[in-house]
Biopython code that builds the backbone (N, CA, C, O; Angstrom):
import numpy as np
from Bio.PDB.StructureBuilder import StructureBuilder

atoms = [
    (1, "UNK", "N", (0.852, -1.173, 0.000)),
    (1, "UNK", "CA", (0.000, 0.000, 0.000)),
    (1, "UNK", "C", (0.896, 1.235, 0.000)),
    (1, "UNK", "O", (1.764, 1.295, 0.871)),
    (2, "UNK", "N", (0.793, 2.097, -0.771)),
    (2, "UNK", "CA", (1.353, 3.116, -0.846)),
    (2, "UNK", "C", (1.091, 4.921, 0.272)),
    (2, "UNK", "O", (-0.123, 4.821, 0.445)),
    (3, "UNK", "N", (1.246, 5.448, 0.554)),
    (3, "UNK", "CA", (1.575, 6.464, 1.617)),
    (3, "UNK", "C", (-0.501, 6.927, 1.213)),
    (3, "UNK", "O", (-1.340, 6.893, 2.113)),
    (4, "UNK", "N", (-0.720, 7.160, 0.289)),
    (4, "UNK", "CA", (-2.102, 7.754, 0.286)),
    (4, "UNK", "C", (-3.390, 6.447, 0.495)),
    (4, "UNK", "O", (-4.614, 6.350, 0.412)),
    (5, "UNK", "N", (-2.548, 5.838, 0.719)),
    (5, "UNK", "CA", (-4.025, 4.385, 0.920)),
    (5, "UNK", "C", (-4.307, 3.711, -0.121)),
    (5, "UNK", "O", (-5.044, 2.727, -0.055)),
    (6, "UNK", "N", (-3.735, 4.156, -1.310)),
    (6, "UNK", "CA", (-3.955, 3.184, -2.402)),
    (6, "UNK", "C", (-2.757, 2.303, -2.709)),
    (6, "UNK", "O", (-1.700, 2.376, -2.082)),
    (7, "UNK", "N", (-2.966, 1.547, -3.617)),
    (7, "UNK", "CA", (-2.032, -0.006, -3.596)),
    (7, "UNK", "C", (-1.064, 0.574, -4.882)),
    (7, "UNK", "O", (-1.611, 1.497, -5.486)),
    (8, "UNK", "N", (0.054, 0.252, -5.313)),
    (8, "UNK", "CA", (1.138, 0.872, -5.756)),
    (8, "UNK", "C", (0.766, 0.777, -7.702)),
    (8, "UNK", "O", (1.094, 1.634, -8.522)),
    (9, "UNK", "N", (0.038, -0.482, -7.980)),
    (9, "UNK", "CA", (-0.253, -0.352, -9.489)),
    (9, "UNK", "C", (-1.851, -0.199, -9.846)),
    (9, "UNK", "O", (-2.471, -0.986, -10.561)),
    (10, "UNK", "N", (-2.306, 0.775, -9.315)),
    (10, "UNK", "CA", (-3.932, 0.960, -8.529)),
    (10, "UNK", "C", (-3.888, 2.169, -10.051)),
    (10, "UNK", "O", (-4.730, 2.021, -10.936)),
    (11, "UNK", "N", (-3.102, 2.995, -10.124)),
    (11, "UNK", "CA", (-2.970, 4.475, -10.751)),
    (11, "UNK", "C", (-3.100, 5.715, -9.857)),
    (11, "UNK", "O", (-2.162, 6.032, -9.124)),
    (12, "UNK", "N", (-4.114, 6.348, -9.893)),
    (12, "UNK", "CA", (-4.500, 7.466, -9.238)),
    (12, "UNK", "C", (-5.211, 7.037, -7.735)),
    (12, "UNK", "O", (-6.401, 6.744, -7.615)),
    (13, "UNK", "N", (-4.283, 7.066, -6.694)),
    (13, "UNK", "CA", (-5.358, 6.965, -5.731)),
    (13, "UNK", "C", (-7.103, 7.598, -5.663)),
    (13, "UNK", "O", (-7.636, 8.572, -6.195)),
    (14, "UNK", "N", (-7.541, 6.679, -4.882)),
    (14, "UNK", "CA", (-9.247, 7.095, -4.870)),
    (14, "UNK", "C", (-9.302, 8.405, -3.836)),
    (14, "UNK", "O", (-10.321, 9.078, -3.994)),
    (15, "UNK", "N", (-8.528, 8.814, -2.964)),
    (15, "UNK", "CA", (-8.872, 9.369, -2.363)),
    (15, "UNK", "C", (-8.432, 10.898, -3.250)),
    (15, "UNK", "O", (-8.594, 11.890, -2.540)),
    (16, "UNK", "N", (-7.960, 11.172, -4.540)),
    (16, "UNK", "CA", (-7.282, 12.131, -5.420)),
    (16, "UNK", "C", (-8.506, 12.166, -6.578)),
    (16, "UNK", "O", (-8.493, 13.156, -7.310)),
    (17, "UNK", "N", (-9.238, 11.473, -6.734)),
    (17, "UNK", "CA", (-10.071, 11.517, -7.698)),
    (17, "UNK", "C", (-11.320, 12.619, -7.257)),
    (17, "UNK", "O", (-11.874, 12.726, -6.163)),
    (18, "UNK", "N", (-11.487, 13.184, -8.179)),
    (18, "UNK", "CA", (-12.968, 13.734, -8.389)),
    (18, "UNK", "C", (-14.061, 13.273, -8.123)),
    (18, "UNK", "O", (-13.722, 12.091, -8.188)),
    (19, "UNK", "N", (-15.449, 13.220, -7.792)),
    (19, "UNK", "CA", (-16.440, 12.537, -7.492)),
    (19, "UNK", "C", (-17.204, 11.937, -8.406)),
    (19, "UNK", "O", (-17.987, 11.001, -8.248)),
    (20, "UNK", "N", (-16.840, 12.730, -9.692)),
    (20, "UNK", "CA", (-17.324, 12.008, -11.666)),
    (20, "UNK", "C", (-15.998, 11.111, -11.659)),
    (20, "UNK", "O", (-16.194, 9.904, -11.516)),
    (21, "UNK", "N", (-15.097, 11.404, -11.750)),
    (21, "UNK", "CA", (-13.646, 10.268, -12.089)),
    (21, "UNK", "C", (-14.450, 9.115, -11.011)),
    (21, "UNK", "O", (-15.075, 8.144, -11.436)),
    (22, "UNK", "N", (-14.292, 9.435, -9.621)),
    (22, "UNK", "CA", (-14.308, 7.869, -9.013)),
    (22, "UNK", "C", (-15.365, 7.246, -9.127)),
    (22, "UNK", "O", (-15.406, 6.015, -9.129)),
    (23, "UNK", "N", (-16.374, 7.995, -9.239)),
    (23, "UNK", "CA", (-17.937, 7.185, -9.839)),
    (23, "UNK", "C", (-17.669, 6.524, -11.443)),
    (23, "UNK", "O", (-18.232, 5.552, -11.946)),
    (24, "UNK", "N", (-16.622, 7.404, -12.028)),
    (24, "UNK", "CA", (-16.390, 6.375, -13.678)),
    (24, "UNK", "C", (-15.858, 5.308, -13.067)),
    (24, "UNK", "O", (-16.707, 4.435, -12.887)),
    (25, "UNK", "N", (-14.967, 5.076, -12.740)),
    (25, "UNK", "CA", (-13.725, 4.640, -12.380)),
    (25, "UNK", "C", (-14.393, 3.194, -11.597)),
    (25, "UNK", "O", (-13.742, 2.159, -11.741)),
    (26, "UNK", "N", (-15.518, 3.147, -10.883)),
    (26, "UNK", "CA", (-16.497, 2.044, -10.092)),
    (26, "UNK", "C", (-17.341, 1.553, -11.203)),
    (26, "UNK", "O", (-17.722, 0.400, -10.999)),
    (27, "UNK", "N", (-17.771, 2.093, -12.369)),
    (27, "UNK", "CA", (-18.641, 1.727, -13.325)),
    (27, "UNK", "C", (-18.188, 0.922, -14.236)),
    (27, "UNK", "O", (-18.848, 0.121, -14.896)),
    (28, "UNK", "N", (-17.026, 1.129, -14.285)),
    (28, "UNK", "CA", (-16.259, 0.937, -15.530)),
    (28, "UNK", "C", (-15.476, -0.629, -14.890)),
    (28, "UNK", "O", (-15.109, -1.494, -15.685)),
    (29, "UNK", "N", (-15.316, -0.789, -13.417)),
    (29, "UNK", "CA", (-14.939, -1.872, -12.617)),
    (29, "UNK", "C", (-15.994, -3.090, -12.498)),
    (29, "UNK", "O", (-15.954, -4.312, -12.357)),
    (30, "UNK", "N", (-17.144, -1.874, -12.663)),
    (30, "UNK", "CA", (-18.578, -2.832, -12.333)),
    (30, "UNK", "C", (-19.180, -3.772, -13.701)),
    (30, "UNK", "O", (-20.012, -4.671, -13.820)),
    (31, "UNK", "N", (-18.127, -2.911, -14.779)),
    (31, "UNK", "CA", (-18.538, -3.412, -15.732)),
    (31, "UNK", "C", (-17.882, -4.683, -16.592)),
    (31, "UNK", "O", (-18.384, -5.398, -17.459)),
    (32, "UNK", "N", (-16.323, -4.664, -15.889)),
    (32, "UNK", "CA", (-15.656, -5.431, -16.466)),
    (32, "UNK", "C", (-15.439, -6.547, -14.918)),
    (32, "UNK", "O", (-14.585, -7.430, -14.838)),
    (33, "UNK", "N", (-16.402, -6.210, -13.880)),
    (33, "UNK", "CA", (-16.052, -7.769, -12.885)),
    (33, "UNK", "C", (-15.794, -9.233, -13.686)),
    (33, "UNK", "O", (-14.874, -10.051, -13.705)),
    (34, "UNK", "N", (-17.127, -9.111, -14.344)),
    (34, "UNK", "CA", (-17.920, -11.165, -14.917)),
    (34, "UNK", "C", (-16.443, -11.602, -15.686)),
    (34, "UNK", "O", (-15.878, -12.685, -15.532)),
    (35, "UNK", "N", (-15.810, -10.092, -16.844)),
    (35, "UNK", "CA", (-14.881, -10.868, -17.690)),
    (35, "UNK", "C", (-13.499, -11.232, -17.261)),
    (35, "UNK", "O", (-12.696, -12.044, -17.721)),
    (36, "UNK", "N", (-13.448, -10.467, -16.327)),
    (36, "UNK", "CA", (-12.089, -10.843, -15.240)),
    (36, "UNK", "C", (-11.662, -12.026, -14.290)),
    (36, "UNK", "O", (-10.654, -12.702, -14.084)),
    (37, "UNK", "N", (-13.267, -11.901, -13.702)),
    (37, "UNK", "CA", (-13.856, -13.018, -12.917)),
    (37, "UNK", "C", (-13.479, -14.232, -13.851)),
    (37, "UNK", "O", (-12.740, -15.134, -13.453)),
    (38, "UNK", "N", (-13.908, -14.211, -14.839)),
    (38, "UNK", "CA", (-14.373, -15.459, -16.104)),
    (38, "UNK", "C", (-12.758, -15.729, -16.403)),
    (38, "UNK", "O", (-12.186, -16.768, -16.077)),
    (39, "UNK", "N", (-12.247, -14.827, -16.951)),
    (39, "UNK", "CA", (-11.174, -15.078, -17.895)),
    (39, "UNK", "C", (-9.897, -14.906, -17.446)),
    (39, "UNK", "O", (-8.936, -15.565, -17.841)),
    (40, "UNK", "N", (-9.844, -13.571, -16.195)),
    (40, "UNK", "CA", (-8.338, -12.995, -16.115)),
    (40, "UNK", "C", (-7.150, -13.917, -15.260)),
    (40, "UNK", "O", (-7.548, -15.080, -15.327)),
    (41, "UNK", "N", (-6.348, -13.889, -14.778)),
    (41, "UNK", "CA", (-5.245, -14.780, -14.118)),
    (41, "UNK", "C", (-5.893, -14.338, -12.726)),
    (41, "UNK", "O", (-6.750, -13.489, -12.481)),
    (42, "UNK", "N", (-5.173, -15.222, -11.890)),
    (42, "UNK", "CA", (-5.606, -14.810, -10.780)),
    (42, "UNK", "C", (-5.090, -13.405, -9.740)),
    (42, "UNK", "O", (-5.545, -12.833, -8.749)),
    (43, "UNK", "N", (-3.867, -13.268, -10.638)),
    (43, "UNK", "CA", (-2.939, -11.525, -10.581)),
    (43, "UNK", "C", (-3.951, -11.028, -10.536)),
    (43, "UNK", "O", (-4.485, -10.885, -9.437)),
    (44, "UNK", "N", (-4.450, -10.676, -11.464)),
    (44, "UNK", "CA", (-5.502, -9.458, -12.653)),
    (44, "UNK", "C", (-6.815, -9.557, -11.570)),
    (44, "UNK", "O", (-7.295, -8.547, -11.055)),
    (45, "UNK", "N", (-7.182, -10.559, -11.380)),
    (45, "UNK", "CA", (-8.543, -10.872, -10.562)),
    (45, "UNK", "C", (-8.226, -10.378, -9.130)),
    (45, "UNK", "O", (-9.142, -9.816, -8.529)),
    (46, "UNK", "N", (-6.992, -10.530, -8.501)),
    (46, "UNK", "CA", (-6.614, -9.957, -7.139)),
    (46, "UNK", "C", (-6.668, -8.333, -7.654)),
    (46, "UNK", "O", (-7.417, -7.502, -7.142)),
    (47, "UNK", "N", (-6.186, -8.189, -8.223)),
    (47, "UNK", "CA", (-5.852, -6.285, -8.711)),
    (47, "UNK", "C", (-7.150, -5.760, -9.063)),
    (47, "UNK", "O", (-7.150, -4.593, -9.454)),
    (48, "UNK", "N", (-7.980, -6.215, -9.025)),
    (48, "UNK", "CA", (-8.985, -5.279, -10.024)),
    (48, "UNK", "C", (-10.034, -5.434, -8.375)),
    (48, "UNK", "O", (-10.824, -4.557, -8.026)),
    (49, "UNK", "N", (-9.774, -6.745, -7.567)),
    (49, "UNK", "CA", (-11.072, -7.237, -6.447)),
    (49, "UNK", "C", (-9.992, -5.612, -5.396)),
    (49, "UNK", "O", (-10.375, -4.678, -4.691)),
    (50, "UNK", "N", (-9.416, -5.813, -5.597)),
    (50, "UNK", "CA", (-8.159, -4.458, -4.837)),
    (50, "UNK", "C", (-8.815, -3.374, -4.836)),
    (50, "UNK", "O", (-9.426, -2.653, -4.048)),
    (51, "UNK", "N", (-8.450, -3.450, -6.272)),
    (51, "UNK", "CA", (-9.323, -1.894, -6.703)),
    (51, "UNK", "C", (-10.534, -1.659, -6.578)),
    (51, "UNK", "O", (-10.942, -0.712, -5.904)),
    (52, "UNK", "N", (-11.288, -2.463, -7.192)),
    (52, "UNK", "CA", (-12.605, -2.392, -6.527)),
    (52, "UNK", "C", (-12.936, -1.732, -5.397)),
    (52, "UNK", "O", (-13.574, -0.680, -5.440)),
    (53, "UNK", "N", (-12.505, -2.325, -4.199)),
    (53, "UNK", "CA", (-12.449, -2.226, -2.628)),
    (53, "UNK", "C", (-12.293, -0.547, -2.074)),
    (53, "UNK", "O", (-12.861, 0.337, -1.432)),
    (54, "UNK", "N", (-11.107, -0.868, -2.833)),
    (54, "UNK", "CA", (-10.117, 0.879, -2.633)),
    (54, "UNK", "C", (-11.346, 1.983, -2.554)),
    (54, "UNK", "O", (-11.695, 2.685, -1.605)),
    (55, "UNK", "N", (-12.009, 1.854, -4.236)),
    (55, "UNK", "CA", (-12.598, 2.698, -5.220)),
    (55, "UNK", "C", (-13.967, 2.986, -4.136)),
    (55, "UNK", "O", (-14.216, 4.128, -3.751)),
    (56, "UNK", "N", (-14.879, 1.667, -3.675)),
    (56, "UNK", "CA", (-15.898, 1.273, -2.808)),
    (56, "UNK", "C", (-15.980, 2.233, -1.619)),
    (56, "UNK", "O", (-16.678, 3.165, -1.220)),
    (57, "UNK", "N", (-14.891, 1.514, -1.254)),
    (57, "UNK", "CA", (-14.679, 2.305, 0.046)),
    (57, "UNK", "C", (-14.633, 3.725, 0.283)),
    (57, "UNK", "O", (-15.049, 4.238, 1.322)),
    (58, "UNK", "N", (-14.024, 4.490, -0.872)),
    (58, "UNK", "CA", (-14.107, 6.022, -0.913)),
    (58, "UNK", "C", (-15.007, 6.356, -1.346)),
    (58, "UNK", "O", (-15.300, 7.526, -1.097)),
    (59, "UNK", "N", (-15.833, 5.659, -2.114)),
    (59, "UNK", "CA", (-17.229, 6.064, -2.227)),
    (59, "UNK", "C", (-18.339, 6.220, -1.249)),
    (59, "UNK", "O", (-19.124, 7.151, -1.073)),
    (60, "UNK", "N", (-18.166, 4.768, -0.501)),
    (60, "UNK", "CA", (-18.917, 5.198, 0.853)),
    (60, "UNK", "C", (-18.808, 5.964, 2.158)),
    (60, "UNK", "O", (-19.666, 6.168, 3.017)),
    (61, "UNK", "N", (-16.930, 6.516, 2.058)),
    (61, "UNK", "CA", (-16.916, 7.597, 2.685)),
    (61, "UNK", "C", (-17.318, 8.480, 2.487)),
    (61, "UNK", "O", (-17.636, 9.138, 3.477)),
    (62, "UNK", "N", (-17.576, 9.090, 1.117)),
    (62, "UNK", "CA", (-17.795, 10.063, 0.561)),
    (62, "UNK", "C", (-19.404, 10.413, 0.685)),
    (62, "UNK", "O", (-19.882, 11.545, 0.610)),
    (63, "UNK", "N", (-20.251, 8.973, 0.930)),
    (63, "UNK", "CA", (-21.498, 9.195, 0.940)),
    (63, "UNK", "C", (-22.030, 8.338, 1.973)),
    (63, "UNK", "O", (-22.562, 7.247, 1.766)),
    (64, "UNK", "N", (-21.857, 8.894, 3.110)),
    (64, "UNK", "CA", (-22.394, 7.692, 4.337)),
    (64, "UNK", "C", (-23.948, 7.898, 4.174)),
    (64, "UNK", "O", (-24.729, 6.971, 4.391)),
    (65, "UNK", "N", (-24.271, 8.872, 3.869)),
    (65, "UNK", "CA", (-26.217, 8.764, 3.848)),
    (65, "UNK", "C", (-26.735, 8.170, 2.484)),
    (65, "UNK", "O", (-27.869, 8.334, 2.033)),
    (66, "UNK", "N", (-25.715, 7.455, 1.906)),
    (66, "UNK", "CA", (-26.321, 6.754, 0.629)),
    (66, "UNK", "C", (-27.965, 6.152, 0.837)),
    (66, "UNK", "O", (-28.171, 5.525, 1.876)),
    (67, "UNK", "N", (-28.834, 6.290, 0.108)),
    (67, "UNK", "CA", (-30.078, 5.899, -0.025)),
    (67, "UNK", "C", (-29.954, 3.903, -0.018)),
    (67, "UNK", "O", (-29.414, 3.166, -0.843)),
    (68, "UNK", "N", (-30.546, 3.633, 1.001)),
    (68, "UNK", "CA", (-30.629, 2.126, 1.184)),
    (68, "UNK", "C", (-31.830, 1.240, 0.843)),
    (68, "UNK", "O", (-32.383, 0.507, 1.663)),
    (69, "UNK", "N", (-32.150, 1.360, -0.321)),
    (69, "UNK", "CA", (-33.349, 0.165, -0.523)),
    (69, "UNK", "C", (-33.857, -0.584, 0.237)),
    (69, "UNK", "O", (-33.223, -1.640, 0.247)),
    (70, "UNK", "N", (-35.001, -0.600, 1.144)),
    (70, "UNK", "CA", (-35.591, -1.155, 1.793)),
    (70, "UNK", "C", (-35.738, -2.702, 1.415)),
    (70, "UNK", "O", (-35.491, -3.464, 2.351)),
    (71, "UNK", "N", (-36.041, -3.201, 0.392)),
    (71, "UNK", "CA", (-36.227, -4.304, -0.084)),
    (71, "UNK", "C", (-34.851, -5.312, -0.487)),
    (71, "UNK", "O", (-34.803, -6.453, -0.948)),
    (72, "UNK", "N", (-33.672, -4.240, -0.051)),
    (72, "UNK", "CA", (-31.954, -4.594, 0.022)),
    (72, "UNK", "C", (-31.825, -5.371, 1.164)),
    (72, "UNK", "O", (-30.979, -6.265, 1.206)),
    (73, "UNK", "N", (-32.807, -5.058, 2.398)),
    (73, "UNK", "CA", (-32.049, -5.364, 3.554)),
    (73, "UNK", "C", (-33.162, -6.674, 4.232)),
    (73, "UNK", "O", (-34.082, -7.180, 3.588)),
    (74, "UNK", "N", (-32.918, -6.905, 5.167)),
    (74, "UNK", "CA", (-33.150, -8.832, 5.698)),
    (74, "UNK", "C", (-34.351, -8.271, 6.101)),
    (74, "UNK", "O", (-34.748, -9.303, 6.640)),
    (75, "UNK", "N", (-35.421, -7.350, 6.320)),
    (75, "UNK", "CA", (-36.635, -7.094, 6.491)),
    (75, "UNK", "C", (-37.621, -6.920, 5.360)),
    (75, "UNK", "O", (-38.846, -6.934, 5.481)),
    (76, "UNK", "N", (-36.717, -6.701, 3.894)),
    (76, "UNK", "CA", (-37.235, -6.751, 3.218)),
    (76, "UNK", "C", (-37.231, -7.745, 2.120)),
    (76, "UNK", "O", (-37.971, -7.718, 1.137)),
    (77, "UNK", "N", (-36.464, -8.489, 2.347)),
    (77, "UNK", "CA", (-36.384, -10.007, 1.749)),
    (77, "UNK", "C", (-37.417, -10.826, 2.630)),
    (77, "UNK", "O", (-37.940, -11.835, 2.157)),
    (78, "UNK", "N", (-37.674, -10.443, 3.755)),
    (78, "UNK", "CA", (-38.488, -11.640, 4.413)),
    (78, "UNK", "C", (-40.055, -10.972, 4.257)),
    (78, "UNK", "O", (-41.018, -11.693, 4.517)),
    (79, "UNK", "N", (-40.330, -9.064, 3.665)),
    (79, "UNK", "CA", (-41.599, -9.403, 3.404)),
    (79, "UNK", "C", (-41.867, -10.185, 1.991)),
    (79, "UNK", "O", (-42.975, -10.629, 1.691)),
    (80, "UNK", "N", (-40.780, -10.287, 1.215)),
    (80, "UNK", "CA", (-41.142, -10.626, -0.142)),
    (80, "UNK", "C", (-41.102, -11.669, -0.357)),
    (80, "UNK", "O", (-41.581, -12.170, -1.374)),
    (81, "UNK", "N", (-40.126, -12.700, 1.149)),
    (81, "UNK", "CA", (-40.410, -14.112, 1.004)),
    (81, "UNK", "C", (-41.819, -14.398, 1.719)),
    (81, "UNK", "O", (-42.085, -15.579, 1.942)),
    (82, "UNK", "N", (-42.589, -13.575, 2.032)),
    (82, "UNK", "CA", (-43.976, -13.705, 2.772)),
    (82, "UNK", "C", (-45.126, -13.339, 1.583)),
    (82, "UNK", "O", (-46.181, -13.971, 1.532)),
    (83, "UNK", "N", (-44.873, -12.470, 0.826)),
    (83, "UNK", "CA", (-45.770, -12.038, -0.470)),
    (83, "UNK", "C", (-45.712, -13.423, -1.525)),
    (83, "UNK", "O", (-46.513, -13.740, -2.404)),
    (84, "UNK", "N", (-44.992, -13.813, -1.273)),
    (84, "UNK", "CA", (-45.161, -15.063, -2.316)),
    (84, "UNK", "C", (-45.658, -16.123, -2.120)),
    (84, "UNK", "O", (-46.242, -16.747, -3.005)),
    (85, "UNK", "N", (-45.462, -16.715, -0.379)),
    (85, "UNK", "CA", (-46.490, -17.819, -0.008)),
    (85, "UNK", "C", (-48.105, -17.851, 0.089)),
    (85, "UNK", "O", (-48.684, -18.887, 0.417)),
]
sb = StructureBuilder()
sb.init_structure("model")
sb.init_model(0)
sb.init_chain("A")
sb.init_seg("    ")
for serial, (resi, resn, name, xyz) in enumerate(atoms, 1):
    if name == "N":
        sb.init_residue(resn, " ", resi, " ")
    sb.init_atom(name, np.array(xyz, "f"), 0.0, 1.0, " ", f" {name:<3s}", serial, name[0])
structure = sb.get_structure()
């Protein structure tokens, strides 16, 4: 890990990014998980689950009152496992 909290072949630490850069920067991670997951070495798959994390994490510092979907959380899985019986 390098002096700003990010990991040394990361690029731009997350905590240096803009709030459009690190929101690209998670989309663009979110978008290439499945083919990395699927295909990449297990290097590439550690570096990117890294980054990911890094990227995550400054996001949810950045937004601790993020909006939480009710139907996200274990009260709302159990009304919807109740709407169906």
């Amino acid at each position: 890990m390098n002096p700003t909290g990010g990991h040394e072949l990361d690029g731009i630490p997350p905590t240096a990014l803009a709030d459009d850069d690190l929101e690209r920067e998670l989309a663009h991670l979110h978008e290439t998980r499945h083919e990395v997951f699927l295909h990449g070495s297990a290097q590439a798959l550690d570096h990117h689950t890294q980054r990911m994390i890094d990227l995550e994490q400054e996001w949810l510092r950045r937004h601790p009152e993020r909006q939480v979907d009710p139907q996200r959380l274990r009260a709302g899985a159990r009304t919807r496992d109740t709407a169906r019986h």
